[in-house]
VOGU-3710 file (C-alpha; in Angstrom, 3 decimals, decimal comma):
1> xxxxxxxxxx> 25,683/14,051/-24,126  26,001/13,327/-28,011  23,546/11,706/-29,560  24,380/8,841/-31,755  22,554/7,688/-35,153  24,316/4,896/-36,608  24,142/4,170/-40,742  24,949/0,491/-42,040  26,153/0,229/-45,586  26,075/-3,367/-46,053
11> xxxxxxxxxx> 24,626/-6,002/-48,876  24,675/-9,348/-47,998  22,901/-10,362/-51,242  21,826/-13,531/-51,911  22,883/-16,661/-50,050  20,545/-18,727/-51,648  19,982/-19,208/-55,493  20,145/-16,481/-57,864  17,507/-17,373/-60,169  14,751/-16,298/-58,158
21> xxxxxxxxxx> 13,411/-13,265/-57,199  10,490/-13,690/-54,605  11,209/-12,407/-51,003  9,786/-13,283/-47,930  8,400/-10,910/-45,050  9,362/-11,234/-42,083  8,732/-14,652/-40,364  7,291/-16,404/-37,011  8,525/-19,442/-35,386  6,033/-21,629/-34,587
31> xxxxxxxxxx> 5,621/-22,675/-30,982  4,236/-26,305/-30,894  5,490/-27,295/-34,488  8,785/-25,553/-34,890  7,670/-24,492/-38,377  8,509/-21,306/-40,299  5,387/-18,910/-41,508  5,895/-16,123/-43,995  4,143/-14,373/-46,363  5,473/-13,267/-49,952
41> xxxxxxxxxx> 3,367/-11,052/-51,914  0,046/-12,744/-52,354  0,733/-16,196/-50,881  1,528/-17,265/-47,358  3,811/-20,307/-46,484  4,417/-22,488/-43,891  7,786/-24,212/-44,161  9,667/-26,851/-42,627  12,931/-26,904/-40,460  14,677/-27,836/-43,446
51> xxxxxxxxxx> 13,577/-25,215/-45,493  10,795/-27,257/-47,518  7,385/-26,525/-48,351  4,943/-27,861/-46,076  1,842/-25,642/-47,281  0,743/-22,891/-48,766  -2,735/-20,023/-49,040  -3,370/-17,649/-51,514  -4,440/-14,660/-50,219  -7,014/-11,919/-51,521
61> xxxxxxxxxx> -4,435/-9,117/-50,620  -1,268/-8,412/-50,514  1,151/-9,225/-47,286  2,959/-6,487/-45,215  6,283/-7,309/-45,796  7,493/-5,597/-42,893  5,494/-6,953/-40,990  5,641/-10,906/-38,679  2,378/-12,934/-38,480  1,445/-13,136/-35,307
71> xxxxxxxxxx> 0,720/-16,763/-33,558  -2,942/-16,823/-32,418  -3,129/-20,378/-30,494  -3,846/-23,636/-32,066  -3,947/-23,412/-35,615  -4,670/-19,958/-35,952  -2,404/-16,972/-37,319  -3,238/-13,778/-37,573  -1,257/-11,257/-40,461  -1,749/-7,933/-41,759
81> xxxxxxxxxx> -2,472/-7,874/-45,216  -2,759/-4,114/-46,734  -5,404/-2,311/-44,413  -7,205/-5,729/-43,282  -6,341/-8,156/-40,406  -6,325/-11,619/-41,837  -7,506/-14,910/-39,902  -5,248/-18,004/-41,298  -7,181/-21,347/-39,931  -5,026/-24,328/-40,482
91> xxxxxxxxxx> -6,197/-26,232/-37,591  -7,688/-29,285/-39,980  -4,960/-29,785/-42,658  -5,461/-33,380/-42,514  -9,388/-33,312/-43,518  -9,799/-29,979/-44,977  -6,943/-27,070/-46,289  -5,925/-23,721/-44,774  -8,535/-20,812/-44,866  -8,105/-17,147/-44,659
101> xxxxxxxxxx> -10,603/-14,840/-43,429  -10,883/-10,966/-42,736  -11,121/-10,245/-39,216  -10,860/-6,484/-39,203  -10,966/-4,321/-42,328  -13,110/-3,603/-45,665  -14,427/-6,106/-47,900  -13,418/-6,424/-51,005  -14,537/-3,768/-53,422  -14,458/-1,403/-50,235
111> xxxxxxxxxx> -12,354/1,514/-49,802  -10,673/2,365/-46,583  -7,911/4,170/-45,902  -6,749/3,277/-42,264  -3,356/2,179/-42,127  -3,045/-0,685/-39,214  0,251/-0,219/-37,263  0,615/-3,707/-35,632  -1,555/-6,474/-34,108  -0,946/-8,688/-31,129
121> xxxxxxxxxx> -3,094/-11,413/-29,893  -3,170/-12,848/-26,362  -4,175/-16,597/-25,962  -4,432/-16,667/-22,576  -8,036/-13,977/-23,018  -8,541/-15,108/-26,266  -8,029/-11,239/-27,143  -6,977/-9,581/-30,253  -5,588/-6,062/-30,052  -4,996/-3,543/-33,116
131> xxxxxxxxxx> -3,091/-0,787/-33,604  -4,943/1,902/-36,133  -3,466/4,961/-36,982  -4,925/8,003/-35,563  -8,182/5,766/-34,669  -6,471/4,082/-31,275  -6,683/1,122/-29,702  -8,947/-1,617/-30,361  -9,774/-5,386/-28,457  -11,562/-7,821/-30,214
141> xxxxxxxxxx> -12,485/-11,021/-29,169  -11,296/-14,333/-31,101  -14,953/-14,674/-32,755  -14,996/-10,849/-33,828  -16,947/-9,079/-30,979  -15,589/-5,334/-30,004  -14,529/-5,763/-26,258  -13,265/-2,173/-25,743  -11,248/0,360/-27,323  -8,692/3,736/-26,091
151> xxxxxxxxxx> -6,933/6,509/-27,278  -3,903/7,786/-26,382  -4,995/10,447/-24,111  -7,551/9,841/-21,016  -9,298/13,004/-18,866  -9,792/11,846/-15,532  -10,682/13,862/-12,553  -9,705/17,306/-14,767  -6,295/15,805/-15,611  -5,130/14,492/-19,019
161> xxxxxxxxxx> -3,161/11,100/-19,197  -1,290/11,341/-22,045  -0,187/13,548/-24,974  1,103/15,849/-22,188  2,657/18,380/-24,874  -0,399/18,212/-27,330  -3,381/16,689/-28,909  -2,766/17,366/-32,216  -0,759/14,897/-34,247  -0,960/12,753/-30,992
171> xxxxxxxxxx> -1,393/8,919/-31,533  -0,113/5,483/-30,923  2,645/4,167/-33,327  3,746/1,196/-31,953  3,658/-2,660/-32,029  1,170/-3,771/-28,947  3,459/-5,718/-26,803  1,827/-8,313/-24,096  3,444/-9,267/-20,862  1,337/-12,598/-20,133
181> xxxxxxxxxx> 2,454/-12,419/-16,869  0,900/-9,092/-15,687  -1,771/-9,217/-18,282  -0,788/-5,892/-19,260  0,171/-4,408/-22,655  2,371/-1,749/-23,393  1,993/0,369/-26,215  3,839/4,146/-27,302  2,971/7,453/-28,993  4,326/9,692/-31,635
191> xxxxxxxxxx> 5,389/12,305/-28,181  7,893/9,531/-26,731  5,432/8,539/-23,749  4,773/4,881/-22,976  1,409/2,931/-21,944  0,781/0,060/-19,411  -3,122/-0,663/-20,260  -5,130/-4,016/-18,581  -5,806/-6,664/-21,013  -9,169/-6,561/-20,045
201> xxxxxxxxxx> -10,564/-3,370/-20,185  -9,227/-0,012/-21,114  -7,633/1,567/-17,911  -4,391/2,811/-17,713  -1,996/1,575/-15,154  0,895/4,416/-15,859  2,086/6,745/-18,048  5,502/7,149/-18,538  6,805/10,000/-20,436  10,336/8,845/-22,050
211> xxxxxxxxxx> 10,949/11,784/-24,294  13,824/12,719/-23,018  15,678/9,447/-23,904  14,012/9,855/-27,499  10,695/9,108/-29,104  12,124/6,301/-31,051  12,214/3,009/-28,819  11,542/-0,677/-28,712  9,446/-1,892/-26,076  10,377/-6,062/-25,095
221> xxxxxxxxxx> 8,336/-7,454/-21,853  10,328/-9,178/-19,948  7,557/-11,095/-18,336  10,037/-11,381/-15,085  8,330/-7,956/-13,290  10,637/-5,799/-16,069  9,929/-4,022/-19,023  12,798/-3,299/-21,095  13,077/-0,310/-23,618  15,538/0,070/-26,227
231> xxxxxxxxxx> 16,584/3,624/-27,246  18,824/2,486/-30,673  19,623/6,339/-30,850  21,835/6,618/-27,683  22,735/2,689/-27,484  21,031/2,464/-24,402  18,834/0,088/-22,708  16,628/0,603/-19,385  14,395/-1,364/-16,972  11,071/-0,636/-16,356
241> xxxxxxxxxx> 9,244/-1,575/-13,145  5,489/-3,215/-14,531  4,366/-1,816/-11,650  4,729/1,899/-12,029  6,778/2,307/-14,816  9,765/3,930/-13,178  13,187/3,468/-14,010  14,806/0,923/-12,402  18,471/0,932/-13,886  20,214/2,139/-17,303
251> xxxxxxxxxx> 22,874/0,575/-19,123  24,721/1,407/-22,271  25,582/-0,731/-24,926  27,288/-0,711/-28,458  25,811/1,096/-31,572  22,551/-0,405/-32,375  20,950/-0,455/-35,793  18,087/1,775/-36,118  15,438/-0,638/-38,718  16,107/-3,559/-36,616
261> xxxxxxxxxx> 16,848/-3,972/-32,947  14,827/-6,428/-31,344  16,383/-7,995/-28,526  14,995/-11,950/-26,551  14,485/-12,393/-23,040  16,057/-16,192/-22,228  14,004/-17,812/-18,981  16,783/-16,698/-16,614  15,532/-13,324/-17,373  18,391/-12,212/-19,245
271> xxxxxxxxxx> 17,827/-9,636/-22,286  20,513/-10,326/-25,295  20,716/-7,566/-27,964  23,173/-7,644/-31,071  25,680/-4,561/-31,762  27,344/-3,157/-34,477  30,795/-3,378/-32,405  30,597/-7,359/-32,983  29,513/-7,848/-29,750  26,233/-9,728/-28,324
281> xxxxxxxxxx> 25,468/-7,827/-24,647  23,755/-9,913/-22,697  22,329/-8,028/-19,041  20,367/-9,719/-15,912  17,883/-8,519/-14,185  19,865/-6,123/-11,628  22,032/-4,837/-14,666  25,131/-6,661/-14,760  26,428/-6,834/-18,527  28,301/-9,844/-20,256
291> xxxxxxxxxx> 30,065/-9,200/-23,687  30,207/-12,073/-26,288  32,451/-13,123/-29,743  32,935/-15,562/-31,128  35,425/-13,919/-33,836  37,263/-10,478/-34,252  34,964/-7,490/-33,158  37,229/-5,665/-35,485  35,191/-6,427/-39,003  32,215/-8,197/-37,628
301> xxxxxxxxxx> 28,687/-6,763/-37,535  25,665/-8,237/-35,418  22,983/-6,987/-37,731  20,281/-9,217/-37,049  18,373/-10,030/-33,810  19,131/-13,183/-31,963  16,123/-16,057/-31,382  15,820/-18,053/-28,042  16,176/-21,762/-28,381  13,656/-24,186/-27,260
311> xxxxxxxxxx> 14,762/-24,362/-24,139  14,675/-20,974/-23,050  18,457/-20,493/-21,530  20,089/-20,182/-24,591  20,516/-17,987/-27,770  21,449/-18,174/-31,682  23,472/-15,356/-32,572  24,344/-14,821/-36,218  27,962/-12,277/-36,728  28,744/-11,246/-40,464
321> xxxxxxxxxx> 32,507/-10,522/-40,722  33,087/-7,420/-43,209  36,391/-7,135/-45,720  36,345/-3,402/-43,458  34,023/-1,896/-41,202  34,989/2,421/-40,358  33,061/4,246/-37,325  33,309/8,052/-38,117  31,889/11,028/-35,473  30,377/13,701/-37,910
331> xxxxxxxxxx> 28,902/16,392/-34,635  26,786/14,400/-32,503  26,151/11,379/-35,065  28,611/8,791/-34,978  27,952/6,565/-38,672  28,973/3,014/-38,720  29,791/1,863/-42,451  31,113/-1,287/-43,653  31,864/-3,154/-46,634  30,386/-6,526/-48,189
341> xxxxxxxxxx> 30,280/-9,471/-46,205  33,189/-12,471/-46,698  31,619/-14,774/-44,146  28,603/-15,374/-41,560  29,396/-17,402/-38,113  26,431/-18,660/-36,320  26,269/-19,479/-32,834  24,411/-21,143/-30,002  25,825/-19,654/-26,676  24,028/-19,769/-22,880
351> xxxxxxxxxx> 24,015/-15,308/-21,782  24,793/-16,069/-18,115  27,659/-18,292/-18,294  28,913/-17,244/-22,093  28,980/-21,067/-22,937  29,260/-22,005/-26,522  27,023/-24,929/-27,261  27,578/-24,719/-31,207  28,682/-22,858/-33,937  29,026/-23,366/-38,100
361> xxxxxxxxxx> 30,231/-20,903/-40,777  28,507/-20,139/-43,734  28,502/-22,342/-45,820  28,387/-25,171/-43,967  27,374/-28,515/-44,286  23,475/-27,841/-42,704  23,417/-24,674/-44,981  24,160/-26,448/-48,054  21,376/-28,668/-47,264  19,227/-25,123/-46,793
371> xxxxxxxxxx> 20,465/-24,037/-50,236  18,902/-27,464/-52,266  15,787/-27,360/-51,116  12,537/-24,865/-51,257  14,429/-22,238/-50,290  15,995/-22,076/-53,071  13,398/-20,285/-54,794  13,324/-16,979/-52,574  15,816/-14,670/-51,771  17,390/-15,066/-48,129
381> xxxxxxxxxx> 19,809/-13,173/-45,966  21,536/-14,139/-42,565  18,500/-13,154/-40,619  15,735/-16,438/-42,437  18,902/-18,299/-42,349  19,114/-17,850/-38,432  15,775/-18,333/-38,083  15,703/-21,965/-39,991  18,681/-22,873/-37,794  17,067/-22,206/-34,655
391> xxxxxxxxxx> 13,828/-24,507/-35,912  16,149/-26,990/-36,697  17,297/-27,255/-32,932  21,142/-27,530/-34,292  23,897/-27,552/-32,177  21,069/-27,360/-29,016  22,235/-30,032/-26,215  19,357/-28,197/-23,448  16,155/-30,273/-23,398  13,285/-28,187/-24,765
401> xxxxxxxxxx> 10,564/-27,032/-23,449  6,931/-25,444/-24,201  6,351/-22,297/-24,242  3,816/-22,522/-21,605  6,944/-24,073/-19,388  8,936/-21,558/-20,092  6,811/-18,616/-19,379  6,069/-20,550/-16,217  10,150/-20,032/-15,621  10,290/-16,577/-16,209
411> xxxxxxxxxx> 6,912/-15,474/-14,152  8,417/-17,149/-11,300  11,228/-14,941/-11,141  8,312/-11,941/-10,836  8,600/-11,552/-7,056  7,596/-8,261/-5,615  9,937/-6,071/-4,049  9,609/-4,097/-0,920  8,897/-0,139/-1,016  11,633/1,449/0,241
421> xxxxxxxxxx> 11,207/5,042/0,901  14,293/5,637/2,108  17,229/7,584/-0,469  20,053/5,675/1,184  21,494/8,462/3,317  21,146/7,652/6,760  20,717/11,368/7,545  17,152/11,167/5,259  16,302/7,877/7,244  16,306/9,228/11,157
431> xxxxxxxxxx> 14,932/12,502/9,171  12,161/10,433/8,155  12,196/7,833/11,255  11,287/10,999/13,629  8,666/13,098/11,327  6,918/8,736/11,583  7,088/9,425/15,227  5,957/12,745/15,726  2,873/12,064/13,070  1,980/9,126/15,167
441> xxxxxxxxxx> 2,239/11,258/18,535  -0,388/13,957/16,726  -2,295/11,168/15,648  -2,420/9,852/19,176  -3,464/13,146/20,761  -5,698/14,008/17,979  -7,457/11,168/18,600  -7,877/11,206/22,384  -9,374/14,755/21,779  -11,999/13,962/19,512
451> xxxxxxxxxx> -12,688/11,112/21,966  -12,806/13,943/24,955  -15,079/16,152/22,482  -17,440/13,526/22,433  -17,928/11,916/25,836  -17,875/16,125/27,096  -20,572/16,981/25,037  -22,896/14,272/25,471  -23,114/14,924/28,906  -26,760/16,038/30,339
461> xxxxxxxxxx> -25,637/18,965/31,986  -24,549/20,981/29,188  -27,305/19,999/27,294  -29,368/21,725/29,777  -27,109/24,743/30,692  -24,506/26,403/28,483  -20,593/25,946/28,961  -19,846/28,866/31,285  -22,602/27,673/33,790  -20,927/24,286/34,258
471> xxxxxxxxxx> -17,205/25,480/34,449  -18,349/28,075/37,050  -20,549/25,109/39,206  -17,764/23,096/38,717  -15,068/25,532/40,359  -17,673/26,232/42,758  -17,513/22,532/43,941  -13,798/22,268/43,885  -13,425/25,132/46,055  -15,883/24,022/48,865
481> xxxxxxxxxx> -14,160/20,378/48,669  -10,842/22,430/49,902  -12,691/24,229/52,636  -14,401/20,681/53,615  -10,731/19,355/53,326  -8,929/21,740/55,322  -11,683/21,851/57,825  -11,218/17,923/58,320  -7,562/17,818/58,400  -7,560/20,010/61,347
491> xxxxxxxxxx> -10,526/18,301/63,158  -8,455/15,080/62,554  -4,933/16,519/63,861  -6,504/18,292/66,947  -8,877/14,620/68,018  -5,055/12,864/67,280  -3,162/15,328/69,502  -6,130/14,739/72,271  -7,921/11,703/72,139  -9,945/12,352/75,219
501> xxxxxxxxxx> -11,961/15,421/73,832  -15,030/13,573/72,058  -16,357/16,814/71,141  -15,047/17,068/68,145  -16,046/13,510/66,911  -19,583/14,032/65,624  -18,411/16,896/63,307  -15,917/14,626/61,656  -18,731/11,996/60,233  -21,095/14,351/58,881
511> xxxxxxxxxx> -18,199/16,793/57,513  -16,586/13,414/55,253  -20,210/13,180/54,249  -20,678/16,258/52,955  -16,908/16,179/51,075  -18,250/12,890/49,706  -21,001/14,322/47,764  -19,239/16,718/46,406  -16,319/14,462/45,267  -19,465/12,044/43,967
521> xxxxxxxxxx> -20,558/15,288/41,673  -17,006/16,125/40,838  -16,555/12,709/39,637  -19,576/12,146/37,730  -22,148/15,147/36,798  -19,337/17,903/36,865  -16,687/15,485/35,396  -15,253/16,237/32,750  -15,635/12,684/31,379  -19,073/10,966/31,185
531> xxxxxxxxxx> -21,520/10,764/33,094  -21,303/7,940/35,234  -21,647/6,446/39,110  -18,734/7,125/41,141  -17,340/3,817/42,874  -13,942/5,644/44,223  -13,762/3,818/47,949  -12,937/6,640/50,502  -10,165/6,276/53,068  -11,876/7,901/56,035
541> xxxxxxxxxx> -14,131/5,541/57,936  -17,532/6,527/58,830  -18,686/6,774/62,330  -20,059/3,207/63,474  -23,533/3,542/65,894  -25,115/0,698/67,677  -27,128/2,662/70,184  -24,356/2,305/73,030  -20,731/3,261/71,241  -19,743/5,471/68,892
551> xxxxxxxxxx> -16,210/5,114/67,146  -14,005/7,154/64,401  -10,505/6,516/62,538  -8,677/8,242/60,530  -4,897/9,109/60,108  -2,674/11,234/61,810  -0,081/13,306/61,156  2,261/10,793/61,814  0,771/8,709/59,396  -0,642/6,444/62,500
561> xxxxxxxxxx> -4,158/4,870/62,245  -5,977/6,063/65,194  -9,179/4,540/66,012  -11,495/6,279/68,958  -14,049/4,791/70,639  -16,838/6,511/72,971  -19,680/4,203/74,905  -22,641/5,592/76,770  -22,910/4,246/80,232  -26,577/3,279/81,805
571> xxxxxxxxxx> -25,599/1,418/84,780  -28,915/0,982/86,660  -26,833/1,287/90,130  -26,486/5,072/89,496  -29,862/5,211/88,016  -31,315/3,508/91,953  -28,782/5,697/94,025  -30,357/9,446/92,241  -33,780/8,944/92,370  -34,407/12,587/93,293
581> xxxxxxxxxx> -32,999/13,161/89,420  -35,313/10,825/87,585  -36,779/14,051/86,160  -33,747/15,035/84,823  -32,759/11,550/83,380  -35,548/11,107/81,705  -35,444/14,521/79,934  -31,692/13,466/78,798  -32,269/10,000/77,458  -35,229/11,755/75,508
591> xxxxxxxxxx> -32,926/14,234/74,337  -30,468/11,075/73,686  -33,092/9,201/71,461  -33,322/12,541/69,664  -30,062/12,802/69,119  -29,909/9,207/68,081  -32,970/9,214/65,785  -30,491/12,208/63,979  -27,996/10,714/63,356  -29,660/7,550/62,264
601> xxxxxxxxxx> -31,083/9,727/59,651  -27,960/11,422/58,731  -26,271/7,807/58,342  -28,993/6,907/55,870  -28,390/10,506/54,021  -25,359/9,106/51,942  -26,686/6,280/50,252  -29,931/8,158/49,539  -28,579/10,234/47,698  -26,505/7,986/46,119
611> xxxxxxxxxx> -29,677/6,814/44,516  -30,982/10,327/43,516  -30,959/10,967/39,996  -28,380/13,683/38,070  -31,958/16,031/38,320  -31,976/15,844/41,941  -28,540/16,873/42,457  -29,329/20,306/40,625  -31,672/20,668/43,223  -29,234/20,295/46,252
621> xxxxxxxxxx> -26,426/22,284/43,977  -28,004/26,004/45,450  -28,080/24,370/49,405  -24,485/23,033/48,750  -23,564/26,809/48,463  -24,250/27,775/52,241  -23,215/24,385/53,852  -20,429/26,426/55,434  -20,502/28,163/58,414  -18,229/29,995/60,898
631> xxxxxxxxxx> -18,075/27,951/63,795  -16,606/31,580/65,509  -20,381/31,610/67,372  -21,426/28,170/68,017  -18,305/26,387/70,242  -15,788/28,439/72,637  -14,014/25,514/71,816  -14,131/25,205/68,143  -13,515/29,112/67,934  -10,543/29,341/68,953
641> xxxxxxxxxx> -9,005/27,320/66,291  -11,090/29,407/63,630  -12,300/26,347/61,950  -15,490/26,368/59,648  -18,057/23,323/59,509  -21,545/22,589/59,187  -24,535/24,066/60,869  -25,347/20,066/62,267  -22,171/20,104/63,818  -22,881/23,023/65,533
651> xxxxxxxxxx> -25,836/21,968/66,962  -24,010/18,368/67,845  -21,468/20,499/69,588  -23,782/22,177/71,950  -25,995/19,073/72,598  -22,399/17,669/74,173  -21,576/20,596/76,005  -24,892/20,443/78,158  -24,375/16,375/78,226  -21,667/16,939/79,359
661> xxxxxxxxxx> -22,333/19,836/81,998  -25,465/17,307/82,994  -22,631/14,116/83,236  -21,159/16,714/85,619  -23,972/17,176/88,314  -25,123/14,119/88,428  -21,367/12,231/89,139  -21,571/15,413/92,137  -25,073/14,761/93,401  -24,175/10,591/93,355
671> xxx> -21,163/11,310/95,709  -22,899/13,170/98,247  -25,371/10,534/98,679
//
């Protein structure tokens, strides 16, 4: 890409008198009383829209020509005067006159030799910040007092902000611009890079580093959520987010003049700039350009920078038509040279729309007036003449408004904007949509496993044994709840296939009692989820007791609820008809209220140890081993199927078997009789 530098030969002169030889610095527009304030030499003036006197100071020191005084609220004006900040207090004209203190800066008779760059001065804080070479940054309150001050480079966590490519030679050099919206100021350095600092205390919101564009820019807040740059090099201007400083869109315009390029934001947020081509290129917000004329772009020159009328939607332009203007590309500089001026057209035009409100040649009839009065008396170009106009409200039909209104207009417009973090390709976005996804997934699981971590290890049991000990108890558990299961299942499928057989009946109860303890430590102390009481409801129903029936249900194979019950008959005929017996009846209902006295106790086993503590159950953990037996020895009947179950059963099984054998003789004996 070349790189364009643009040289303007031109001499407008005099447009005023040419007795006189007193020039005026560059001016400020005031905001409440639409007066003109410049300073010429030693005295500072404040003039009238019609280009008379209204007062004047002498000053101690000289003015800085190239330098603006800067407004500093209600009667109050701030300039720099050689190496001193002045304070200009005009607030009393009517009882007392104008008075100029130093605010920053040597005394008189003192030497100092730091050169102050620029000076701005926010109302809002009642701040004043100065710019001094190869010193920094300094804020000062109204009444004097140091609030804070920075450099332009910042270590913070061992990483430099600023002055990336070197310390040496490293400073600020520019004009400290204020967005009163963000209450932010932006500020550059002598390496290209750009500042965002806080009004109120030196912290840096970003760095930008715009090198690459050029070190040479103008900086113009926008006070709409942009901050635009102006690279006069290239002839190219770029939007800033306030946020983080990143580009937000580029756009190139016509040559630019180098000394003076300062372009006005209206309230629409619309930034106007003046080009060498002729034209005025007004851009919005999202970056959509407008060219203006008002005559040929052929021989005209805009030179000098437009001002914003009191309303805020409009601008005065001023276009100097040239006898001959030449644009010649000499390697990658492209010089712009014209001859004198024959004419200047000035203009009052609205950027969005491109309407033309007013607009008088010079001379005309409100310049003429211009040339007869105080004005007279100083030598003037286009640019004071512009600036007169645009006091004088000429040609504006837009009611006007303060400039607290209209910064109320543009801040409005300062709405924040939605991250996107997409790139636009759709490809990137389900890209991006599933790596979302899959974080959240490991999030999830990461999550339940530190929850698991947590609830494992605070339980008591491995804070008494170590890890293997409970894994190893804990298969040991599962395994006998199979044998206890399988056991069951065929207990339960031979009593379904033959109801009759009530041998088998006892087992079941104590067998489901058993599996339920072991399911209760399974659940709870051997979990592996916290500790807790087990409240799972089994579906196997106990056997019910009343001292004369006995009953059991389960399920079947054929998934049928079967329900069996067994009563003990004592009919007192068969006791009368056997009295021979009575020894032997009396020996079985003592064995019976044995038997009964068992299995009252073994009913009121469960929810005993349903009360036992988690130390109890270590206890029982070694008996728990050897609760299964071969039932091979104890039952004919149970040995044939090969079925294992517990040492009571066995015992239940051969109580039956001489019940039964007893049931046996006695039905004999009772039929004989």
């Amino acid at each position: 890409m070349s790189i364009l530098f643009f040289l303007i030969i031109i001499s407008l002169g005099q447009l005023g008198s040419t007795e006189t030889t007193a020039r005026l610095s560059k001016f400020l527009i005031g905001d409440d009383d639409s007066r003109i304030y410049a300073c010429s030499d030693r005295v500072f003036y404040a003039f009238e829209s019609n280009g008379s006197i209204a007062w004047s100071l002498h000053l101690p020191y000289s003015c800085n020509s190239t330098m603006p005084p800067v407004h500093g609220g209600r009667g109050k004006i701030f300039l720099i005067a050689e190496n001193r900040v002045m304070n200009i207090n005009f607030l009393n004209l009517g009882t007392s006159p104008p008075t100029a203190d130093v605010f920053l800066g040597p005394e008189k008779g003192q030497e100092d030799s730091s050169d102050i760059i620029g000076l701005a001065v926010s109302t809002l804080s009642s701040s004043v910040f100065i710019n001094v070479k190869n010193k920094g940054l300094f804020a000062y309150m109204m009444r004097g007092q140091l609030l804070w001050s920075a450099g332009p480079v910042l270590s913070q966590f061992g990483y430099r902000l600023g002055c990336r490519k070197g310390v040496e030679g490293c400073f600020f050099t520019s004009v400290p611009m204020i967005d009163r919206c963000e209450a932010s100021l932006y500020i550059s350095n002598t390496a290209g890079e750009l500042y965002s600092l806080s009004l109120r205390s030196p912290h840096y919101n970003w760095v930008q580093d715009l090198s690459s564009y050029g070190k040479d820019f103008t900086v113009t807040p926008g006070n709409n959520g942009l901050l635009y740059v102006i690279i006069p090099t290239k002839a190219i201007v770029l939007a800033l987010g306030v946020s983080m400083g990143n580009v937000l869109w580029q756009r190139s315009v016509g040559p630019l003049r180098i000394a003076d390029c300062t372009p006005v934001v209206d309230s629409n947020g619309w930034i106007s700039i003046g080009s060498l081509d002729g034209f005025l290129y007004s851009i919005s917000p999202s970056g959509d350009v407008n060219k203006f004329t008002k005559v040929s772009e052929v021989n005209s020159v805009i030179q000098v920078s437009p001002f914003l009328d009191c309303s805020g939607y409009a601008v005065y332009i001023s276009q100097a038509e040239m006898e001959g203007k030449n644009s010649q590309l000499l390697g990658d500089y492209n010089y712009v040279s014209a001859l004198r001026p024959t004419g200047v057209v000035f203009t009052l035009l609205a950027p969005t729309t491109g309407a033309v409100y007013w607009s008088e040649s010079y001379p005309g009839q409100f310049l003429s007036i211009l040339s007869q009065s105080d004005l007279q008396h100083f030598a003037v170009d286009e640019g004071i003449l512009l600036a007169f106009i645009t006091a004088s409200r000429i040609g504006n039909q837009l009611m006007c408004r303060s400039k607290n209104e209209q910064l109320v207009s543009t801040c409005s417009q300062a709405r924040p904007k939605p991250l996107k973090i997409y790139t636009g390709n759709s490809g990137n976005e389900k890209k991006i949509m599933l790596f979302l996804l899959v974080e959240s997934i490991v999030l999830v699981v990461l999550a339940g496993l530190v929850r698991f971590c947590c609830i494992f290890w605070s339980k008591k049991k491995l804070q008494g044994q170590d890890l293997g000990n409970f894994l190893a108890k804990r298969r040991s558990l599962q395994q006998k709840k199979k044998e206890y299961d399988r056991t069951i299942t065929e207990l339960e499928e031979k009593a379904a296939e033959a109801a009759g057989g009530h041998e088998i009946f006892d087992d079941l109860g104590d067998l489901v009692r058993e599996r339920q303890g072991i399911e209760r430590k399974l659940s709870t102390t051997y979990s592996l989820g916290r500790d807790g009481t087990n409240s799972q409801k089994t579906n196997s129903i106990l056997p019910v007791y009343d001292g004369k029936s006995r009953s059991y249900s389960f399920q079947s194979a054929k998934k049928e609820n079967v329900t069996i019950f067994r009563t003990l008959s004592d009919s007192s005929s068969e006791q009368k008809s056997s009295s021979g017996n009575d020894t032997d009846s009396s020996s079985w209902e003592e064995e019976e209220a044995e038997e009964r006295q068992s299995i009252d106790k073994a009913k009121g086993k469960a929810p005993i140890e349903e009360a036992e503590s988690s130390s109890n159950e270590d206890d029982d953990d070694d008996a728990d081993a050897d609760d299964v037996v071969d039932l091979k020895s104890s039952s004919d009947y149970v040995s044939s199927s090969n079925i294992s179950v517990h040492p009571m059963s066995v015992e239940s099984i051969q109580r039956r078997g001489r019940r039964s054998s007893w049931l046996k003789r006695r039905r004999s004996m009772s039929s004989t009789n």
